[in-house]
C-alpha positions in Angstrom: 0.0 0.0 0.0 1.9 3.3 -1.0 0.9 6.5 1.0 0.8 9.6 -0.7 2.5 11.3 2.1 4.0 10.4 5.9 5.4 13.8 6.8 8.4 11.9 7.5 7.5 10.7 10.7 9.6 7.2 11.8 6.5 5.1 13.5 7.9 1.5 14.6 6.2 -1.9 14.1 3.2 -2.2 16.5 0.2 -4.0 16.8 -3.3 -2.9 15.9 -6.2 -4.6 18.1 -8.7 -6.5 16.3 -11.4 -8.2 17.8 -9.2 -11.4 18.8 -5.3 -11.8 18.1 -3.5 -8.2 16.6 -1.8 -6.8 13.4 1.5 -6.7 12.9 1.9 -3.1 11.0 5.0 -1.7 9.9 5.3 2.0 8.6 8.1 2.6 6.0 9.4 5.8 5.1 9.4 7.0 1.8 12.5 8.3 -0.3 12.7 10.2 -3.3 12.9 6.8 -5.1 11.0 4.9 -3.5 7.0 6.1 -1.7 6.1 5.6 1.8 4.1 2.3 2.4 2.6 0.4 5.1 3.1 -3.4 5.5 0.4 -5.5 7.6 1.1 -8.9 8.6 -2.4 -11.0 10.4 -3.7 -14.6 10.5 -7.2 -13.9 9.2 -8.8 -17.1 10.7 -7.4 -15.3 14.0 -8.2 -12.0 14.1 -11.8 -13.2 12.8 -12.5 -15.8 15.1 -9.7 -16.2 17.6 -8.1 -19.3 16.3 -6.5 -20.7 13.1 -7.6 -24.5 13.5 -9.9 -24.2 10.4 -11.1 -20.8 8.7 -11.9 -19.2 5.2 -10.2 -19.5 2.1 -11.3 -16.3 1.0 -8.5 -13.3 0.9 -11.6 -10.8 0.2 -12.5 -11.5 4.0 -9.3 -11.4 5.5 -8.1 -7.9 3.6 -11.3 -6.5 4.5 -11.2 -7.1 8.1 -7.0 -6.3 8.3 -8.0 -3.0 7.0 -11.1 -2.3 8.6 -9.1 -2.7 12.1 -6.2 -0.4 10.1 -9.0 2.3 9.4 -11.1 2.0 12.9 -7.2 2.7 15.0 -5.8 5.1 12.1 -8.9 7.0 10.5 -6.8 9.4 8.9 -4.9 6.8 6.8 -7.9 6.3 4.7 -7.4 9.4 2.8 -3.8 8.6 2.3 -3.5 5.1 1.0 -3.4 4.0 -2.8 -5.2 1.0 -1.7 -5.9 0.4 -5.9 -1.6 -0.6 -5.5 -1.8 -2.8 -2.4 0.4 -5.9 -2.9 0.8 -9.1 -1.5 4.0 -10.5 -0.1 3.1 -13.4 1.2 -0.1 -16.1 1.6 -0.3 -19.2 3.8 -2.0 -21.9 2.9 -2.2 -24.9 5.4 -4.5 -27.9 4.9 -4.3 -30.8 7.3 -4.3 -35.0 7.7 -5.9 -36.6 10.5 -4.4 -39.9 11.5 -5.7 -41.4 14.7 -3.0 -41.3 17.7 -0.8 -38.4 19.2 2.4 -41.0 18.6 1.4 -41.5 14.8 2.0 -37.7 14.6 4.8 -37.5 16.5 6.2 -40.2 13.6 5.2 -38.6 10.7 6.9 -35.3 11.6 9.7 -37.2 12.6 9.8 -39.1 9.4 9.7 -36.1 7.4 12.4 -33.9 9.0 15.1 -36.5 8.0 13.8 -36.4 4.3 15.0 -33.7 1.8 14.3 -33.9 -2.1 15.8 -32.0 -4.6 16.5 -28.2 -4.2 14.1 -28.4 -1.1 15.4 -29.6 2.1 14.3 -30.5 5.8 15.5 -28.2 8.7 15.5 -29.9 12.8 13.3 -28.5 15.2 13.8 -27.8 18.7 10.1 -29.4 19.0 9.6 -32.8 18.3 5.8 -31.9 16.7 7.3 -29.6 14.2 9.4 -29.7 11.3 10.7 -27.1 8.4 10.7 -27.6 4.5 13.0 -24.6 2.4 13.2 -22.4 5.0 14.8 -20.1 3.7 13.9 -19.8 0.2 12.7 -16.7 -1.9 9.7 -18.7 -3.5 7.9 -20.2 -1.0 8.4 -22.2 2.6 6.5 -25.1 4.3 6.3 -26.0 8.0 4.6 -29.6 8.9 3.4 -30.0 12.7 1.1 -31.5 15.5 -1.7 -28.9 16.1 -3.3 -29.8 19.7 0.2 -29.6 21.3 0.3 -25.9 20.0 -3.4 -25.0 20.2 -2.8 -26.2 24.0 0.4 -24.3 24.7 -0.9 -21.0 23.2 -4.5 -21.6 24.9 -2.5 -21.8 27.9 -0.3 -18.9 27.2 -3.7 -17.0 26.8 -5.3 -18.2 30.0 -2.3 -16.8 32.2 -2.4 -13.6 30.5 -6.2 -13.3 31.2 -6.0 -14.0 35.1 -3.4 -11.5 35.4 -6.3 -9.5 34.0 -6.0 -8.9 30.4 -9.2 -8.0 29.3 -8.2 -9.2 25.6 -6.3 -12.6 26.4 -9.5 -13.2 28.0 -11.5 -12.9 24.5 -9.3 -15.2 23.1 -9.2 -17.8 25.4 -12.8 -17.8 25.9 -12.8 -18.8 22.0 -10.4 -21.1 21.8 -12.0 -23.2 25.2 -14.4 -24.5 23.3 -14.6 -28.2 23.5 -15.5 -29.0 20.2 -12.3 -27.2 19.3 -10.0 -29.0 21.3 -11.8 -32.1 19.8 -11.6 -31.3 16.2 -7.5 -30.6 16.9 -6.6 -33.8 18.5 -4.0 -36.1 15.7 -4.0 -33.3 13.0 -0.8 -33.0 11.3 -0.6 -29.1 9.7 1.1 -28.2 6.4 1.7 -24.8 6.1 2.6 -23.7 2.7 3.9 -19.8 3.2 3.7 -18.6 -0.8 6.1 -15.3 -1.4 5.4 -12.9 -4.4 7.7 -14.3 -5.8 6.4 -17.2 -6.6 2.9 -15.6 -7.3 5.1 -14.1 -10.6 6.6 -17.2 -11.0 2.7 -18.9 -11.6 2.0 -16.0 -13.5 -0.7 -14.8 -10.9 -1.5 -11.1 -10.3 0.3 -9.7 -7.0 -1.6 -6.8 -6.5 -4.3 -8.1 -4.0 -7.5 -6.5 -5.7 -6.4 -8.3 -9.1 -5.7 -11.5 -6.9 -9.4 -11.1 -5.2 -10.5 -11.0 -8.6 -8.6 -14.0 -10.2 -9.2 -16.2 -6.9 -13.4 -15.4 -7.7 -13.2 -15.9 -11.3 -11.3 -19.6 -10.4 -14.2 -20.4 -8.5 -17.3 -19.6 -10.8 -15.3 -20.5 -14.0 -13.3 -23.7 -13.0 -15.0 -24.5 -9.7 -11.2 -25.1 -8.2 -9.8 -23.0 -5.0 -6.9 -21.1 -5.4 -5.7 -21.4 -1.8 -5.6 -25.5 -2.7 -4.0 -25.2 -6.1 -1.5 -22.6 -4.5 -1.2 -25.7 -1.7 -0.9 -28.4 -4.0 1.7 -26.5 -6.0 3.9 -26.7 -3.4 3.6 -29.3 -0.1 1.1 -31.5 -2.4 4.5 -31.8 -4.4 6.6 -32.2 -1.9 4.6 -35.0 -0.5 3.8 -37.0 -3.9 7.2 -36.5 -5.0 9.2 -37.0 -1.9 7.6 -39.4 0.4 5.9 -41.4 -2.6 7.5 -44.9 -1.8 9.0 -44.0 1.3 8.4 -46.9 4.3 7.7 -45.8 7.9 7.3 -47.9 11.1 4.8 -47.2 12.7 4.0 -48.1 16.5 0.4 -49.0 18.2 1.6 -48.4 21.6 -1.0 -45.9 22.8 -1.6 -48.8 25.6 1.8 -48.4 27.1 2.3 -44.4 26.7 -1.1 -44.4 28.5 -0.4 -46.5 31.2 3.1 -44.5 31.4 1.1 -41.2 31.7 -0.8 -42.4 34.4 2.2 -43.9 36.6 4.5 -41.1 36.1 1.9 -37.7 35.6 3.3 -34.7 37.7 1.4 -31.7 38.5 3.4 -28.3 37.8 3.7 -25.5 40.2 1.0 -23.8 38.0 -1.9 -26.4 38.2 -1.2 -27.8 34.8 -0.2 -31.9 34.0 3.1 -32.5 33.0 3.9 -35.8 31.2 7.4 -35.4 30.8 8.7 -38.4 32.9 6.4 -40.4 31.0 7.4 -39.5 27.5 11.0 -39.6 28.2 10.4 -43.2 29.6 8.1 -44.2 26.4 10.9 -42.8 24.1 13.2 -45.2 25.7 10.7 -48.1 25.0 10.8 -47.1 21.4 14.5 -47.7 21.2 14.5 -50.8 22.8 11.6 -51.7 20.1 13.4 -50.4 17.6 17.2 -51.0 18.4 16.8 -53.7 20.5 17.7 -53.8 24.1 21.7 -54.9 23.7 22.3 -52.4 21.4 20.6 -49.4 23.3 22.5 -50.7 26.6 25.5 -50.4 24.5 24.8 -46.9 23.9 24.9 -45.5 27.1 28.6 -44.4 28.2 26.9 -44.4 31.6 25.5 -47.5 32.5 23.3 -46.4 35.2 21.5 -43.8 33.1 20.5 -46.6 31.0 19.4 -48.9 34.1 17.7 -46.0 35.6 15.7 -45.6 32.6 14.7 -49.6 32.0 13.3 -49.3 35.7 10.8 -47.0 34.7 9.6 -49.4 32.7 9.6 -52.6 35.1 8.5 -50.6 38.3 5.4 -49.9 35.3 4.8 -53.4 35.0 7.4 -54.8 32.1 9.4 -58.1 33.0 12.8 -57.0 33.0 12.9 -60.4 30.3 10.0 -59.1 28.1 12.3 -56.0 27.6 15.4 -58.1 27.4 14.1 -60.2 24.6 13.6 -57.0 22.2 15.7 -57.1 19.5 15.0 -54.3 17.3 13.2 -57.0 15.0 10.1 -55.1 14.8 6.9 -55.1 17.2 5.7 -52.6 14.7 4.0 -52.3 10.8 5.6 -50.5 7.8 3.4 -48.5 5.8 3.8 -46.3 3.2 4.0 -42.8 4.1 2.1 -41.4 1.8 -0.9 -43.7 3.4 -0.5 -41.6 6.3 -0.5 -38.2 4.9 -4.1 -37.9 3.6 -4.8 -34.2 3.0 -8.7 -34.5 2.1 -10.0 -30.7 1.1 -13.4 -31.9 1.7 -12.7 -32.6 5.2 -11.1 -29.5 6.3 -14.1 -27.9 8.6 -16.2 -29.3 11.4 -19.8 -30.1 10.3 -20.7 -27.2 12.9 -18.6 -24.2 11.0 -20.3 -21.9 8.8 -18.4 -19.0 7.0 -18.9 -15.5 7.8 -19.8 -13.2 5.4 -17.4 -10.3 6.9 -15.4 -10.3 9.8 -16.7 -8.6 13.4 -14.5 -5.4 12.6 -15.5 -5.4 8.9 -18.8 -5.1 10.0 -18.4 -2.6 12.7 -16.3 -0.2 10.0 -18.9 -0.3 7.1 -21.6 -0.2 9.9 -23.5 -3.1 8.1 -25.9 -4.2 10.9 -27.1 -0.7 11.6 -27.2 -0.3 7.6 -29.3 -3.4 7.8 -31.7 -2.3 10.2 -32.3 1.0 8.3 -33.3 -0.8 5.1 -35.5 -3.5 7.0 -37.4 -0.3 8.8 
């Protein structure tokens, strides 16, 4: 968005309020080469509704409501913005797979961030539910994860920020406690496709964002196809079919034993909240006795004790120090092809409960459309 003048003032990033989770909005100075511009950086789906689990496909509604909450804190802007030049820089376009245990994640993503393909490679995570594809490429970038763990960490994050008596946390986390949410999240795997203009030249698609409105309209009522999937499938659906096509995974049905670990060793934090990390470190070492087999994981530890203070976990759970001796990394597990467990269904992206909003909260409140309604019905 160019403005036709800034008066030279320097105005550093901050964050407009919206109904649920802010802007980001960035004021650049202009030069005489180069005109004054605003940049704006949101999650539609979260300043609409308060959480990105599912949402709209349509950039109409998200641009409308990022500058209605522009317009409602900065009134005078209106008159200064070339909004006919506004330009996107980036889209993100995330579709999801269910599979049907919190471990079967945890494997996928695991799988993934030790595979690389071409020109586009994996990057490690500190988290274990996350993983990075070309991260830091001009085109575009993907990111694959486990959504409960972080719809649970930042519903948390939320929830301490409200009873210390922020009045907005407390929005948010009133919208994201809703049960059916934390339902619909549990054992999706996220792909997150973050599209740069560059690559929107490089598909020979508009950049301006009215001309992109446009196209993204015209896809629908001409070819009935979604441009936020084709954009998607131009780039993860690639990576997957042509990357993890043929590739093997274990796979482990142990919810059982991670259960029955979670039980034995669950600790409750300072703060109220269950921590499981005893439990998981204990299952993880299961895993590599499963997988390795017990000799060879003993073998492993330059510290023998660490290694017989973790196998007691186990017994003092109810293993027979023989049951776990007998493991030989020959395989209490199934291989199945990947690409089996990475079924991204755009039918099956929303809740039979969701229904799409015509505008956003602060769309409605800027063009006044329920007072505008009432006048016309009276």
């Amino acid at each position: 968005m160019n403005i036709k003048s800034l008066s030279g003032e320097y105005i550093p990033y901050e964050s407009i309020p919206s109904s649920f989770t802010g802007i980001a909005i960035k004021f650049n100075n202009g030069s005489p080469n180069v005109p004054a511009s605003i940049e704006m950086k949101a999650s539609p789906a979260k300043i609409i509704q308060g959480h990105n689990v599912f949402g709209s496909n349509s950039i109409e509604l998200g641009y409308l409501e990022m500058c209605s909450s522009l317009f409602l804190s900065h009134p005078d802007l209106m008159d200064m913005l070339q909004l006919e030049n506004a330009e996107t820089m980036q889209l993100d376009c995330t579709f999801f797979a269910r599979v049907d245990s919190e471990i079967k994640a945890k494997q996928v993503i695991s799988h993934m961030a030790n595979v690389s393909h071409g020109q586009v490679r994996a990057s490690k995570s500190e988290y274990e539910t996350t993983c990075y594809h070309n991260k830091n490429s001009a085109h575009w970038s993907g990111k694959s994860y486990s959504k409960y763990p972080e719809f649970e960490k930042q519903m948390n994050e939320y929830k301490n920020k409200a009873e210390k008596g922020d009045k907005h946390a407390l929005i948010i986390y009133e919208a994201m406690s809703d049960p059916r949410l934390h339902h619909f999240t549990k054992w999706l795997i996220r792909f997150e496709s973050t599209i740069l203009r560059r690559k929107l030249i490089e598909l020979n698609l508009p950049t301006k964002i009215n001309d992109l409105i446009k196209y993204q309209k015209q896809l629908i009522e001409e070819k009935s196809q979604e441009l936020i999937e084709n954009l998607w499938l131009e780039t993860y659906g690639k990576l997957i079919n042509h990357t993890f096509r043929g590739q093997q995974m274990n796979i482990y049905d142990d919810e059982l034993i991670q259960n029955k670990l979670r039980f034995e060793y669950q600790k409750i934090t300072p703060k109220g909240n269950v921590s499981y990390s005893k439990a998981d470190r204990a299952f993880s070492f299961y895993r590599r006795l499963v997988n390795e087999g017990f000799n060879e994981v003993r073998r492993s530890y330059s510290v023998r004790q660490n290694f017989y203070n973790h196998l007691n976990l186990l017994i003092n759970c109810g293993f027979l120090k023989a049951q776990l001796q007998n493991l030989h990394g020959s395989g209490m597990h199934k291989v199945v092809p990947l690409v089996e467990m990475i079924n991204v269904d755009f039918s099956q992206q929303f809740p039979d409960w969701y229904k799409e909003l015509e505008y956003g909260p602060l769309t409605r409140g800027f063009l006044d459309i329920d007072n505008n309604v009432v006048q016309l019905r009276a």
